[in-house]
C-alpha positions in Angstrom: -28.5 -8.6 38.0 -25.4 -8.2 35.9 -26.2 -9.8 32.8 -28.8 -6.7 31.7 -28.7 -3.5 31.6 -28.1 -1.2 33.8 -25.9 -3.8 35.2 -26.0 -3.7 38.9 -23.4 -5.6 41.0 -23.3 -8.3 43.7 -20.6 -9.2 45.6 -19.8 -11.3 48.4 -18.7 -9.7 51.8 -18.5 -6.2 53.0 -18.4 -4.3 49.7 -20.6 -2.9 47.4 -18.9 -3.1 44.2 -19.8 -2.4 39.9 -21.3 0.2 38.2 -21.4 3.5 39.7 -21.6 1.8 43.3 -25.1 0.2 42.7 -23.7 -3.2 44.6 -25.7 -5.4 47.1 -23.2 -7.9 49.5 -24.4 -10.8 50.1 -23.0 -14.0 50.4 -24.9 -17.5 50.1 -26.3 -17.8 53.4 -27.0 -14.0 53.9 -30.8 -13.2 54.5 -30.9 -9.8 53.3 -29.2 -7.4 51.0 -27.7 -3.8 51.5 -27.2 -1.4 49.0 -24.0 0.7 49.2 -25.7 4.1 47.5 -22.1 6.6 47.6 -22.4 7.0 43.7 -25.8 6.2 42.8 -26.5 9.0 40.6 -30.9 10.2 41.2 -33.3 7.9 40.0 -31.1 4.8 40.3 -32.4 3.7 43.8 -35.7 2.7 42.4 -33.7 1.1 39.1 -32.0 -1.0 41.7 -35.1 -1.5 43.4 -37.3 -2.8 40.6 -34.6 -5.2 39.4 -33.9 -6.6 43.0 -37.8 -6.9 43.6 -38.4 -8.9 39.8 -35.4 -10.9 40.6 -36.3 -11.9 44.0 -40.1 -11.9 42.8 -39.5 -14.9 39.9 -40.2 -18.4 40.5 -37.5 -21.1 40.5 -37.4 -24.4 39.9 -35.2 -26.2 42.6 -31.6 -26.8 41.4 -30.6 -30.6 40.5 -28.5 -32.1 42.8 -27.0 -35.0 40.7 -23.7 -34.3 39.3 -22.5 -36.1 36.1 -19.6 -38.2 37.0 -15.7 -37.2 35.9 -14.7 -38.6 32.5 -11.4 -38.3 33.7 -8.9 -37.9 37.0 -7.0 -34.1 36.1 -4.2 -34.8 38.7 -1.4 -33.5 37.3 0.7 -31.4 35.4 -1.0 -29.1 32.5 0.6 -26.8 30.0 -1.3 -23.8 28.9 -1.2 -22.1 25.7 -3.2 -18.5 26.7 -3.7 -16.3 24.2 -4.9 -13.0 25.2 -6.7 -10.1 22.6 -3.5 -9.0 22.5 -0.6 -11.4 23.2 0.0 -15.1 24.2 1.6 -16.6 27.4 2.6 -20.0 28.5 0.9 -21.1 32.0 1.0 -24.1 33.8 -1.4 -26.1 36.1 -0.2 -28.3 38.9 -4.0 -30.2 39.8 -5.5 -32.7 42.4 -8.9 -34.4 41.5 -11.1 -36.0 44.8 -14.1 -37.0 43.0 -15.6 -33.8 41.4 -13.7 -31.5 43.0 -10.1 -29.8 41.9 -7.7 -27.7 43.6 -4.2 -26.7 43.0 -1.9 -24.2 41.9 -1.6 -21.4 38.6 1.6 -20.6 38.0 1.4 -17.8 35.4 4.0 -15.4 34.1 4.2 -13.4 36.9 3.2 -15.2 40.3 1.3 -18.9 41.2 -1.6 -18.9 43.1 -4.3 -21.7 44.6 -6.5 -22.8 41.9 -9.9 -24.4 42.8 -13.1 -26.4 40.3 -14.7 -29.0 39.4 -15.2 -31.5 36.8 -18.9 -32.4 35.2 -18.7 -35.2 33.0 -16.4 -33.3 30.4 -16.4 -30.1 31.3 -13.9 -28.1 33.4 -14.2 -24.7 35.4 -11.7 -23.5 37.4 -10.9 -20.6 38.7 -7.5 -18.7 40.2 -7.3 -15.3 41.8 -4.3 -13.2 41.4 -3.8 -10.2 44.1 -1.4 -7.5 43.9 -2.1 -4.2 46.3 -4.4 -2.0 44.0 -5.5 -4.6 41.6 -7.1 -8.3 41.4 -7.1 -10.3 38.3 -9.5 -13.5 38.3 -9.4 -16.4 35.5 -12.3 -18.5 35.4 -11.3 -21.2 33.0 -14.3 -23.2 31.6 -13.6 -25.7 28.9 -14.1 -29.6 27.3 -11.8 -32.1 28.0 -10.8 -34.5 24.9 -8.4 -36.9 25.4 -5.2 -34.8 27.5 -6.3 -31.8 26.7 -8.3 -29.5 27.7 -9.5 -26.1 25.9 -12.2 -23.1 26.1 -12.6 -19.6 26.9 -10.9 -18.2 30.0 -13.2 -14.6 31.8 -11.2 -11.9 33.3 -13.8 -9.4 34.0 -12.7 -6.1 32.8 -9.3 -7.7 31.2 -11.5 -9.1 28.8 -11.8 -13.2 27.8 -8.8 -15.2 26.1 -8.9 -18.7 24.9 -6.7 -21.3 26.4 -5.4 -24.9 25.6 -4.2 -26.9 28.3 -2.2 -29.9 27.3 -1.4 -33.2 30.2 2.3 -33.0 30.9 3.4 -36.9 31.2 5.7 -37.1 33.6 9.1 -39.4 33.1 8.7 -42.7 33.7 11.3 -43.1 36.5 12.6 -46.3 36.1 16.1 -46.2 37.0 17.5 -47.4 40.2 18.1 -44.5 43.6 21.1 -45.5 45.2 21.4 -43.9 48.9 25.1 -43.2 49.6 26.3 -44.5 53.0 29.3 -43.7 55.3 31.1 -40.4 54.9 31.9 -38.2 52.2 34.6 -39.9 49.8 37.4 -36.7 49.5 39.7 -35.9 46.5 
């Protein structure tokens, strides 16, 4: 639905969002579909309604259900090089790997949030939400791993894309003895 034109919106939850209002909530388990019509300009209901009825008309071919193995366990630390249309910024990634699945947090320049993916054989998509009251800024991240890093094309909706290079942090080896102080406080 968004991906031609007009492009017409769907969102999850109670809120038609997109172009000129023309949005359909539905989640993955919903049953139906509502339109939220407060700026549809005359004409655009049956737009909305001939793309909703070919989408929902075509046959599918049922999704595979096999996942490619991870080539490699992400846990970690991972330094980002972002660099926007217009500027570059230095993020970092702090990630957990069970199996397929990744979650974590994005610390960027100005705020870290939960970061959540997955990993397919090689390649990575994750994808953070920053919040602020008026405004919401997504990253998807979707790049190859080769090696300890990892690079692609980052999607911020209307922010436009940036490319980003993610690099493994290794951590010190800690090899040196922790001594535990015991008894009380030694005084000058």
């Amino acid at each position: 639905m968004a991906t031609t034109k007009p492009r017409i919106a769907l969102t999850g939850g109670g809120g038609g969002g997109g172009r000129g209002g023309r949005g359909a909530p539905a989640d993955s388990s919903s049953t139906s579909i509502s339109i939220t019509p407060w700026q549809m300009q005359p004409g655009e209901d049956k737009i909305v309604a001939d793309r909703l009825h070919t989408v929902l008309s075509q046959k599918r071919s049922p999704k595979s259900s096999t996942v490619s193995p991870p080539a490699a366990n992400l846990s970690g630390r991972w330094d980002v090089n972002i660099e926007f249309f217009s500027s570059k910024s230095q993020h970092t990634l702090f990630l957990m790997q069970d199996g397929n699945r990744i979650s974590g947090s994005h610390k960027g320049d100005f705020a870290v949030r939960d970061i959540f993916g997955t990993i397919e054989g090689d390649q990575v998509k994750l994808r953070s939400q920053l919040s602020a009251p008026g405004d919401s800024l997504g990253f998807i991240f979707a790049g190859s791993l080769s090696g300890d890093t990892i690079s692609g094309a980052i999607y911020m909706g209307e922010y436009l894309n940036a490319r980003f290079a993610a690099k493994r942090n290794p951590y010190p080896a800690g090899s040196a003895a922790i001594r535990v102080p015991t008894g009380p406080p030694l005084a000058n």
